[in-house]
MARBA-3410 file (N, C-alpha, C, O; in Angstrom, 1 decimal):
97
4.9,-9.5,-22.4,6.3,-9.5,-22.0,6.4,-9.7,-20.5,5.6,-9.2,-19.8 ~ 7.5,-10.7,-19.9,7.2,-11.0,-18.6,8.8,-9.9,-18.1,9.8,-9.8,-18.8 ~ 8.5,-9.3,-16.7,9.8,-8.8,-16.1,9.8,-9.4,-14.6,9.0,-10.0,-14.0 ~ 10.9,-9.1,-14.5,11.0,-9.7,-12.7,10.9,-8.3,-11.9,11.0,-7.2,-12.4 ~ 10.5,-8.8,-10.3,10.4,-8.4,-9.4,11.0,-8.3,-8.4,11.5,-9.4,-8.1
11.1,-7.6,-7.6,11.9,-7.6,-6.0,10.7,-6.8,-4.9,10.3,-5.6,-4.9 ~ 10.5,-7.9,-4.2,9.3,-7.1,-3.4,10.3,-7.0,-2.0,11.0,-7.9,-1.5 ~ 10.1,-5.9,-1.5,10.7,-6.1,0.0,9.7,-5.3,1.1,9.0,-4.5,0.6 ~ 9.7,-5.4,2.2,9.1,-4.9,3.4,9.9,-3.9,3.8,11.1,-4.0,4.0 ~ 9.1,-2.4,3.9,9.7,-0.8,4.4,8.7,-0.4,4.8,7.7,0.1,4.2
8.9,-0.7,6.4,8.0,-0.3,7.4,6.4,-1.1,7.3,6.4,-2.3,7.4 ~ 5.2,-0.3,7.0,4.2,-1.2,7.3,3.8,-1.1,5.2,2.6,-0.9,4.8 ~ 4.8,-1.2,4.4,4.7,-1.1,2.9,5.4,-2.4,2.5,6.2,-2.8,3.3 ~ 5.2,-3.1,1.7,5.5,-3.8,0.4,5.6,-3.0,-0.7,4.7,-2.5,-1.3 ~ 7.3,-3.0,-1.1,7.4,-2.5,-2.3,8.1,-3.3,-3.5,9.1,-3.9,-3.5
7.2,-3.2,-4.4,7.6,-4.4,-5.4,8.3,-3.0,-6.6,7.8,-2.0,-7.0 ~ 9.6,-3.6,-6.8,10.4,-2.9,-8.1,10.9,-4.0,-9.4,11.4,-5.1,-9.6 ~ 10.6,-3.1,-9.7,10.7,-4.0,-11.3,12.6,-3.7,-11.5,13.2,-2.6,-11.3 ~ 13.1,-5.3,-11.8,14.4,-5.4,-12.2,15.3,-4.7,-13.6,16.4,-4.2,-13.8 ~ 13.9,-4.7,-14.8,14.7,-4.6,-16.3,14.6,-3.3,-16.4,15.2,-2.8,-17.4
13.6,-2.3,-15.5,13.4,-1.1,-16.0,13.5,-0.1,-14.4,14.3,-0.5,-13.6 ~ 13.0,0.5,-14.2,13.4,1.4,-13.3,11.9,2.0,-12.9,11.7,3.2,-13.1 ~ 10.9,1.3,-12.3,9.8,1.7,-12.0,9.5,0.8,-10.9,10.1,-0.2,-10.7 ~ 8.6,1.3,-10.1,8.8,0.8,-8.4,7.2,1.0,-8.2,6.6,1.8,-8.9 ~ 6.3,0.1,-6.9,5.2,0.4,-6.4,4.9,-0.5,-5.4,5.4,-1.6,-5.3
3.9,0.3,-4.3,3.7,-0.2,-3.0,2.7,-0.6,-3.1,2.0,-0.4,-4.1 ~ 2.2,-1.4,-1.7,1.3,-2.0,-1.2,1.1,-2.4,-0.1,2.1,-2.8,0.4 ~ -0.3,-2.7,0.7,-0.3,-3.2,1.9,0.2,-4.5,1.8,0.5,-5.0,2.9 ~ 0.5,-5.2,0.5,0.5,-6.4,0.7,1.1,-6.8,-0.3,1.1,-6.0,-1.2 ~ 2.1,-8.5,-0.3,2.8,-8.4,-1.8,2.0,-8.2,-2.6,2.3,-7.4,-3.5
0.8,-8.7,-2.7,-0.3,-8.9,-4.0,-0.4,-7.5,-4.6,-0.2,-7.0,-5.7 ~ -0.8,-7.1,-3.4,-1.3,-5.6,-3.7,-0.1,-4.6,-4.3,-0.5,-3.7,-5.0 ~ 0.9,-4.7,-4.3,2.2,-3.9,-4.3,2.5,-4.6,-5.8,2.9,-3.9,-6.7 ~ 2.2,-6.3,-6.2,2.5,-6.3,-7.4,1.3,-5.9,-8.3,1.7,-5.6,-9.4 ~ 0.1,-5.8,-8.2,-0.9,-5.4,-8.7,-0.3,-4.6,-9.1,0.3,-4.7,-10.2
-0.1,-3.5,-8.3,0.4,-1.7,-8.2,1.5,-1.5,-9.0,1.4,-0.6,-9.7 ~ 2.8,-2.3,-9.1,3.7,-2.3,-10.2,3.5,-2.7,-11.4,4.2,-2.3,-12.3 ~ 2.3,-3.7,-11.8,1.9,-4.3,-13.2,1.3,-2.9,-13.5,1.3,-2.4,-14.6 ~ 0.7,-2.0,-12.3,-0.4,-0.9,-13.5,0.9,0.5,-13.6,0.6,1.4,-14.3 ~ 2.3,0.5,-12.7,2.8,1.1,-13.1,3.5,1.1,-14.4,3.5,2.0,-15.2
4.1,0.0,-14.3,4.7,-0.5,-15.7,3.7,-0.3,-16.6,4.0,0.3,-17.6 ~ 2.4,-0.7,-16.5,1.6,0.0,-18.1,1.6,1.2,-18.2,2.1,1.4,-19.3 ~ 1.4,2.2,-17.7,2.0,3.4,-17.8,2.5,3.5,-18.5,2.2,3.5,-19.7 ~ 4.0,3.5,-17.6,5.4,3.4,-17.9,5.4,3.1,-19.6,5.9,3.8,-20.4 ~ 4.8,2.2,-19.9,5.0,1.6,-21.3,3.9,2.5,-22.1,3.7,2.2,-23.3
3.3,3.5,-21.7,2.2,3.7,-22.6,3.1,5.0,-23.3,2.6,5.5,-24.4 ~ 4.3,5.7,-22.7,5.2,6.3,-22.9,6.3,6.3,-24.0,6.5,7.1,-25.0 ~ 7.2,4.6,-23.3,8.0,4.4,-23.9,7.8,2.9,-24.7,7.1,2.1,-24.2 ~ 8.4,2.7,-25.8,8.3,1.4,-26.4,8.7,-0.2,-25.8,9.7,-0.3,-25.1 ~ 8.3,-0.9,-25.8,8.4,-2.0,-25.5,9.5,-2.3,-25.9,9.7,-2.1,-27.1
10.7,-2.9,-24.8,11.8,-3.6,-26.1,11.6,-5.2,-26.8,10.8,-6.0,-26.6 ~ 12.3,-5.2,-27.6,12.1,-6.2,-28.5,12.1,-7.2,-27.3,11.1,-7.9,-27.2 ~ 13.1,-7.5,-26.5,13.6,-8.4,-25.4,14.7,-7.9,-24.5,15.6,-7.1,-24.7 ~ 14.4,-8.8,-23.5,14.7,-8.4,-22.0,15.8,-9.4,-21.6,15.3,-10.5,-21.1 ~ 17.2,-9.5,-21.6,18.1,-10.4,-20.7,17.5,-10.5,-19.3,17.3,-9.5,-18.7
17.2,-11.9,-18.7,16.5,-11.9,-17.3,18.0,-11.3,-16.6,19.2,-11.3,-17.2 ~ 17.6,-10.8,-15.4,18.8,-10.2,-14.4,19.3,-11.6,-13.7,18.8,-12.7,-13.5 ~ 20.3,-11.0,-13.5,21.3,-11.8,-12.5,20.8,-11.8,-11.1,21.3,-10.8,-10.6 ~ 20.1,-12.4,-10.4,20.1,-12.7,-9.2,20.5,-13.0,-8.1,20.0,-14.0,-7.7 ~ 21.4,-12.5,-7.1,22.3,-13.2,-6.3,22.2,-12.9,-5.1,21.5,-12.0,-4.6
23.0,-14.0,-4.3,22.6,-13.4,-2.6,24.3,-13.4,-2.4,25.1,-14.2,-2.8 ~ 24.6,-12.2,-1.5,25.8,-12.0,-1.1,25.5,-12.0,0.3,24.6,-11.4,0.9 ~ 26.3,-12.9,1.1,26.6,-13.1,2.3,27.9,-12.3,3.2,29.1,-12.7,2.9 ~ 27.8,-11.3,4.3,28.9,-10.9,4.6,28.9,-11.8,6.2,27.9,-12.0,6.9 ~ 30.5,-12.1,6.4,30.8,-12.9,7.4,30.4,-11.7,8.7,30.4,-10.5,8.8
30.0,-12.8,9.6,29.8,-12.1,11.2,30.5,-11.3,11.4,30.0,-10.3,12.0 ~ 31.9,-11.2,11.1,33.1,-10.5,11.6,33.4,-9.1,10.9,34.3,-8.3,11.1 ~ 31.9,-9.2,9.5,31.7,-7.8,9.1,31.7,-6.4,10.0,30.9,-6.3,11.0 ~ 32.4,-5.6,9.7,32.4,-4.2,10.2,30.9,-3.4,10.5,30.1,-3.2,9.5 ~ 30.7,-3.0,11.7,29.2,-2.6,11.6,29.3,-1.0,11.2,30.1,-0.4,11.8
28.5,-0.3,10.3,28.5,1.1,10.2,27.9,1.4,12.1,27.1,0.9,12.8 ~ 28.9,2.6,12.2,28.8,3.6,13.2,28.7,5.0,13.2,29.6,5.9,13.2 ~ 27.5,5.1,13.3,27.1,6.8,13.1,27.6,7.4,14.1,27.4,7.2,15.3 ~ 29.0,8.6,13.2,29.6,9.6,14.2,29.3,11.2,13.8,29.0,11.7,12.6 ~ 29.3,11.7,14.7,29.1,13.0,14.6,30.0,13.5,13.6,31.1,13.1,13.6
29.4,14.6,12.3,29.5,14.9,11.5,29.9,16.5,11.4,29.0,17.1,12.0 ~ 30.9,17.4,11.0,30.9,18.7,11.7,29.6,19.4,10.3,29.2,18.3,9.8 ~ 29.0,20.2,9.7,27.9,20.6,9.7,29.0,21.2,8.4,28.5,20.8,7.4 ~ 29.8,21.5,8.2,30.8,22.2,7.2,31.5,21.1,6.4,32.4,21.4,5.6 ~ 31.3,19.8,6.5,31.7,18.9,5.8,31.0,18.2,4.7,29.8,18.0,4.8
31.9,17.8,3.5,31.0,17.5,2.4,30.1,16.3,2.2,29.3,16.1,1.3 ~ 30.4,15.6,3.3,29.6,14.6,3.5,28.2,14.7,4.1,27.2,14.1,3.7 ~ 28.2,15.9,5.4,26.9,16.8,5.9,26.4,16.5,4.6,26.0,15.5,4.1 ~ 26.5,17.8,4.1,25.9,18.5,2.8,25.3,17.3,1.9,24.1,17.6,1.8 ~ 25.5,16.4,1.3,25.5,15.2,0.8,24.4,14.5,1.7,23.3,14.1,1.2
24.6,14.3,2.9,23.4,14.1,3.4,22.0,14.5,3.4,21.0,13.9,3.0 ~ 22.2,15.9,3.8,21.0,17.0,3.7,20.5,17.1,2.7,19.3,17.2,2.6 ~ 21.7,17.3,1.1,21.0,17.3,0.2,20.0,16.0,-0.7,19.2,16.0,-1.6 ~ 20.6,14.8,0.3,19.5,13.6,0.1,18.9,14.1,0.7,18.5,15.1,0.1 ~ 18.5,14.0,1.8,17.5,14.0,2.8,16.5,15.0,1.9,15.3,14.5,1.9
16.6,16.0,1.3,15.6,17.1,0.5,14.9,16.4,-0.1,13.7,16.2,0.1 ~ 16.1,15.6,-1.4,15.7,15.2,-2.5,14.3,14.1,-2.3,13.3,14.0,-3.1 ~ 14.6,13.5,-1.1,13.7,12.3,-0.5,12.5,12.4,-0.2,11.8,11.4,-0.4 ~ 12.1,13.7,0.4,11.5,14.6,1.1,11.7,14.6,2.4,10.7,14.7,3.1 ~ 12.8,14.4,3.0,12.7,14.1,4.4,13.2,15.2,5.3,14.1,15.8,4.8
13.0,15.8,6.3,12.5,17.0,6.9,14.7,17.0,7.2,15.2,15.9,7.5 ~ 15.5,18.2,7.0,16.1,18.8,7.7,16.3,19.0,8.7,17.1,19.9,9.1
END
């Protein structure tokens, strides 16, 4: 069964994610990162069933004009639900508080 890929660069990683299912893996390198997602997806499959077939994904590139709005990080009061929302990513992530 063939799936698609999305490899991208996060920091000094290649991470290649698989599009039809929800399993992801790194590497020093594309190769290596897709190596690393072909042995995750067998796993992954050794679990659940193979589907019969796979609709390939939609692929697209979205372009936003120069004149796009840039996000600007402003100070956040610590009692706001958005804080909280943060922090409680930040846990989930493991990323330090």
């Amino acid at each position: 069964m063939r799936f698609t890929a999305a490899v991208t660069h996060e920091g000094s990683w290649q991470v290649a994610r698989c599009l039809e299912v929800e399993v992801a893996s790194q590497g020093g390198t594309v190769e290596e990162a897709l190596a690393n997602l072909r042995e995750a997806l067998e796993l992954y499959f050794e679990d659940e069933m193979l589907p019969d077939s796979i609709e390939p994904p939609i692929i697209a590139t979205i372009e936003l004009s120069a004149g796009a709005r840039r996000f600007r990080s402003s100070p956040v009061p610590k009692s706001s639900p958005r804080s909280r929302r943060a922090a409680s990513s930040r846990r989930v992530s493991g990323e330090a508080t």
